[in-house]
N, C-alpha and C positions, 0 to 999 in steps of 0.2 A: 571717806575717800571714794571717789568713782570705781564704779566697775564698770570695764572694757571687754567688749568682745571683740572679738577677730573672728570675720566669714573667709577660710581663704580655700584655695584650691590642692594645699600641700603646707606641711610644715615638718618638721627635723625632729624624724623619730630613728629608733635604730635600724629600720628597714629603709629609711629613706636620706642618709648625712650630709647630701648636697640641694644645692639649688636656690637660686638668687632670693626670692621672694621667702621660701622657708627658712634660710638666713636672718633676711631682717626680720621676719618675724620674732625669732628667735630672740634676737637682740633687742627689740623692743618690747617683749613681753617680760624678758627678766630687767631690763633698766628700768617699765614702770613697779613691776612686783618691789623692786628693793626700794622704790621710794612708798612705799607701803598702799598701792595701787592693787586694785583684784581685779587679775585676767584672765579670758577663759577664753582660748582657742578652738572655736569648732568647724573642723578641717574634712575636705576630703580623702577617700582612703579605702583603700580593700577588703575594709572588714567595721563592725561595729565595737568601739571600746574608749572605756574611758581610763584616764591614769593623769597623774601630774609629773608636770616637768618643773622640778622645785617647788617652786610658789606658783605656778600657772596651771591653769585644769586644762587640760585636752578632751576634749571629746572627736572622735574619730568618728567618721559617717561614712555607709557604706556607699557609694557611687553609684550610680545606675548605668546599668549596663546590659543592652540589648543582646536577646539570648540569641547568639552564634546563627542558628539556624533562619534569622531573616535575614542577616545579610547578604543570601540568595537572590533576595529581590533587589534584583539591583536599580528599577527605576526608582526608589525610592532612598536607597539606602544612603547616598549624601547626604542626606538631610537628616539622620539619626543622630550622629553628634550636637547640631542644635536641641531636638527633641532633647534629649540624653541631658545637654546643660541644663535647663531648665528644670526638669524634674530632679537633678542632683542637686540643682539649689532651692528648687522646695522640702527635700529633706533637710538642709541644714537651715533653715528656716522652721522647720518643727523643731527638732532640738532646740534654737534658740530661744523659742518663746515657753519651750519647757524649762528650760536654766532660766530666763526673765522670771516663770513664776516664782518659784523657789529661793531665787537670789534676783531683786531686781535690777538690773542693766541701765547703765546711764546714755549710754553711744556704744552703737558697732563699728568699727571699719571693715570695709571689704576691700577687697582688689581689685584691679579692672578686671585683672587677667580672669579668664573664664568665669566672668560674669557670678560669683558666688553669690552677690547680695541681691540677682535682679528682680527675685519674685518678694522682694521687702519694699523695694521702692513704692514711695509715695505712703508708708505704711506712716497715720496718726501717732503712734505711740512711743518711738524711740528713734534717735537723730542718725543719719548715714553719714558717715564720711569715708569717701575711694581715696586710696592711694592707688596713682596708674602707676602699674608695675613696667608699662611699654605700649607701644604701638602696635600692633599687630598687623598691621596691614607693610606699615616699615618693616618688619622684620620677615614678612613673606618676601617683600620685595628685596632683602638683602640674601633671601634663602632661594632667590631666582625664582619662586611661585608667582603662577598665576592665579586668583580668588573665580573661584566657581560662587554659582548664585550661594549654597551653602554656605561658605566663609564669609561673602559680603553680608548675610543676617548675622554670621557670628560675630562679626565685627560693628554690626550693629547693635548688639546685644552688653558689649564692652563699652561704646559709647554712651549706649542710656544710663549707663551704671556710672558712667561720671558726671554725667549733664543733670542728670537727676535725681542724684545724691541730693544733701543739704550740703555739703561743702565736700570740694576733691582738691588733693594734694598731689605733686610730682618732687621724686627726689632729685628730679636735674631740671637746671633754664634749656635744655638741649629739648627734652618729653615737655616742658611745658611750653615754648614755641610753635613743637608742632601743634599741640591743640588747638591757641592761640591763629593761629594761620588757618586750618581745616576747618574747623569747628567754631571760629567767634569766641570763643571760651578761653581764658587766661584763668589758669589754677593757679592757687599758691606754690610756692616752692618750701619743701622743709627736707633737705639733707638724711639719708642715711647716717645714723649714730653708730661711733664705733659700740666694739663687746662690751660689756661691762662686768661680764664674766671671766675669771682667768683662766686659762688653758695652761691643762697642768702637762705639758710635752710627752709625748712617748715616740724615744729618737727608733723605736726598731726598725720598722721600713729604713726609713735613712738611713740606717748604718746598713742594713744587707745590700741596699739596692746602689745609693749614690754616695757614701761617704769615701773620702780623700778622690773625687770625682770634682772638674768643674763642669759645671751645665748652668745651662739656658732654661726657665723653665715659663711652661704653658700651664697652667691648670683651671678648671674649670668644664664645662659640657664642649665638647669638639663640634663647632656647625657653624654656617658661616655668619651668621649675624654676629659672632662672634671672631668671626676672621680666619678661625684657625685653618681654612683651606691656601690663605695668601702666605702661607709661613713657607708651602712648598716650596716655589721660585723662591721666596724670598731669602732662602738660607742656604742652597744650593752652592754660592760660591765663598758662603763661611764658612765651610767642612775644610777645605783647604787653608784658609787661611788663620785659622785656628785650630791648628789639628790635635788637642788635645782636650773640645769644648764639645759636651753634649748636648743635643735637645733633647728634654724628655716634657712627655705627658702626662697628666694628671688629668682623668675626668671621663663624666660617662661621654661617650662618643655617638650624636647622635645624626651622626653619617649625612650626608647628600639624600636628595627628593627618589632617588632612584633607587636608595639602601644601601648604595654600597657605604662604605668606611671610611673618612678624611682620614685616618692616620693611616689605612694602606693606601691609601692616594699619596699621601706624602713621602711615604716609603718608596713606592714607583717612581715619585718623581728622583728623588735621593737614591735609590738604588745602592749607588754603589757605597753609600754610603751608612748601610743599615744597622752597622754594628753600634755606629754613634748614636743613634735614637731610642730611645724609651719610651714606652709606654704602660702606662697602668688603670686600671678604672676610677672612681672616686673612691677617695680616704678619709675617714672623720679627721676633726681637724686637728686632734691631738697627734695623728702620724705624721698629718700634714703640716704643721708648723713647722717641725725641723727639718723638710724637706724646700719651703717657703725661705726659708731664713738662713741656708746653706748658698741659694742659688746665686750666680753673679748676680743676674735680671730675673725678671719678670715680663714674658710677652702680651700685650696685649691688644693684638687689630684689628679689634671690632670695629663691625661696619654699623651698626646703629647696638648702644648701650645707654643703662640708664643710673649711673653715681653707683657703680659696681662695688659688690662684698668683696669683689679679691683685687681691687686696687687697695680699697682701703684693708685689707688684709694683711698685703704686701706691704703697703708703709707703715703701717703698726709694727712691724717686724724687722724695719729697718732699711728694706729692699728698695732700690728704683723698680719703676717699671716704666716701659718701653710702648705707647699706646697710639691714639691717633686724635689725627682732628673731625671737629664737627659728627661726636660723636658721643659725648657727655664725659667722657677721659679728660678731655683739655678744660675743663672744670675740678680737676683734682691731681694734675700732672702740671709743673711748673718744667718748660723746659729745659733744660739744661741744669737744673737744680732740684727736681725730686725725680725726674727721670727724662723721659725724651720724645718727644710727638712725628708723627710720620703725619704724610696726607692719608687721609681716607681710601683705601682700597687700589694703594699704591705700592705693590711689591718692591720696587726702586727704591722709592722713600723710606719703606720699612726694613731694608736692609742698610738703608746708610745711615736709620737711627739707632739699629742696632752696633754696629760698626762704632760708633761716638760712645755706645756705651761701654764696647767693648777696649776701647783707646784712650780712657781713663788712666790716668798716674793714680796711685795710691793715696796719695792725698788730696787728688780729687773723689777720690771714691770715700775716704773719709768725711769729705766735706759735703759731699751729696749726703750720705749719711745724716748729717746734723744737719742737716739742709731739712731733707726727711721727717726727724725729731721734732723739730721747731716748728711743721707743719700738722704734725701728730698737737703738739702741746695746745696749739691754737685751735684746733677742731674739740677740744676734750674742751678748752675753755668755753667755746659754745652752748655747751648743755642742748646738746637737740632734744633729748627727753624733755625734756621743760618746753621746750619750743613747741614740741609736740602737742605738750598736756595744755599749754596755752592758747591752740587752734583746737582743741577738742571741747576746753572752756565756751572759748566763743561761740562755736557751732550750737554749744547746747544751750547756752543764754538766746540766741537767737532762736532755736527752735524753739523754747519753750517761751517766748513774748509772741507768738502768731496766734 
């Protein structure tokens, strides 16, 4: 059986229980271990240490991190996070070819995101394949930044790492478009697989905080590539008109370019309305399930996403959710039948999709429900693991005829 390595920048340890890319890792380290697959994740991380997560070995790598006292200098100090990447992924780069000796490796995949794999490229001995995690430069642009010369090399740095892999993958036609278009480059597309693990529930959060409550819920990192600042306006004149309906939060909050906090920004807009909202940080997902699978909906307004862990969270659980277009959602949201699509970056639209959701008969809602199911049953028939293991096959037949 092959052995896989994973370069990534994060993965789902008990210090860390969220985040998109250390999700699917997750998921696709235990779907290939159980077809009796050896995988060995060596991630970025605050400390050196190794341990398994089941049948997968982790190796943690400590990050590099310039000592406090130069970032005085400030003509230079932009440009430390580049320095900074690179020497982070020359350590994980030593480990890997430590574990290569030991156990030899058949294929790595890296991430785009923060370039883990770049000081491997073009490396004789063992085949890359990128999964692009997103766009980075999209996603500055939906987080209102502008790219100093710094982040236009760091964005450079993400591109070599898929252009000059052996082969790069996107989990939405949405990310692989845009490469397509910017870049001349059309990746393949292969789908985020759902868990393959089962989540054993632990209802306690949900019963102290939201049980015999209805709400709305948001979960996930609070920032606008993800929308969650458009919910402000957009939910404004729901408090009224269902005045028995909460919104609550779920997720770390990584606030606006200036620091301050989307969810007191939403609070200010909402004011008068604060007693209806909630808020919490992230919850492993055993808390979280029962707070997922309580909810009416599911919000979700992202302004650029890539085949999201918490759509497909959500409908594994049974939930609509409530998302947008041209965005990689409407690739996994049927509307009116697994949940409901808004325009992109349209507080209007996203309160009159919420509203459709909220004006459901009961046996509409039943029916989205098995709407839902039937969508679940047909993604599970796919086998994306296999789909998977079957472009990691070819990659490595082709690398190794050059």
């Amino acid at each position: 059986m092959l052995h896989i390595a994973f370069l990534t920048p994060e993965y789902v340890s008990e210090r860390r229980p969220e985040g998109g890319l250390a999700n699917y890792l997750y998921k696709v380290g235990q779907g290939l271990t159980e077809r009796g697959f050896h995988v060995t994740v060596i991630c970025l991380s605050d400390r050196n240490r190794f341990w398994h997560d089941s049948e997968v070995s982790v190796n943690e790598v400590k990050r590099f991190v310039f000592p406090y006292q130069l970032y005085r200098l400030k003509s230079i100090y932009p440009y430390f996070p580049i320095v900074a990447q690179i020497i982070s992924s020359r350590r994980l780069e030593k480990v890997l070819w430590r574990v290569h000796k030991a156990n030899p490796i058949d294929l790595v995949q890296v991430s785009s995101y923060k370039s883990p794999g770049y000081t491997l490229l073009h490396n004789k001995r063992l085949p890359i394949v990128c999964r692009i995690s997103s766009s980075s430069s999209l996603k500055r642009s939906a987080n209102d930044m502008r790219r100093n010369l710094a982040e236009h090399l760091l964005d450079w740095l993400e591109i070599r790492q898929i252009l000059d892999s052996n082969a790069s993958f996107a989990p939405s036609r949405f990310i692989a478009s845009i490469f397509s278009r910017h870049e001349g480059y059309t990746p393949s597309v292969i789908r985020t697989p759902l868990d393959t693990v089962e989540i054993t529930p632990d209802p306690s959060f949900y019963k102290t905080h939201l049980a015999g409550k209805s709400y709305l819920l948001y979960f996930g990192s609070l920032n606008r590539v993800k929308g969650a600042d458009l919910l402000a306006h957009a939910i404004t004149p729901l408090f009224d008109k269902y005045p028995g309906v909460i919104f609550a939060f779920i997720g770390r909050d990584d606030g606006f370019s200036d620091s301050s906090k989307i969810f007191d920004y939403i609070c200010g807009v909402n004011s008068k309305y604060k007693d209806r909202l909630f808020y919490h940080p992230a919850l492993p997902k055993t808390q979280l399930y029962p707070v997922i699978a309580n909810a009416i909906g599911i919000l979700m307004p992202s302004r650029v996403d890539n085949y999201p862990n918490v759509c497909l969270e959500a409908h594994e659980l049974g939930v609509p959710v409530v998302g947008t277009y041209n965005s990689s959602l409407d690739e996994m949201i049927v509307d009116s039948r697994s949940g409901f699509l808004a325009e992109n970056e349209d507080p209007v639209s996203l309160r009159e999709a919420i509203d459709k959701l909220m004006a459901l008969s009961p046996k509409q809602r039943r029916q989205m429900r098995q709407d839902i199911s039937e969508s679940i049953r047909q993604i599970r028939a796919e086998d994306r693991i296999s789909e998977l293991v079957d472009f990691y096959q070819t990659t490595i037949s082709e690398f190794n005829s050059r």
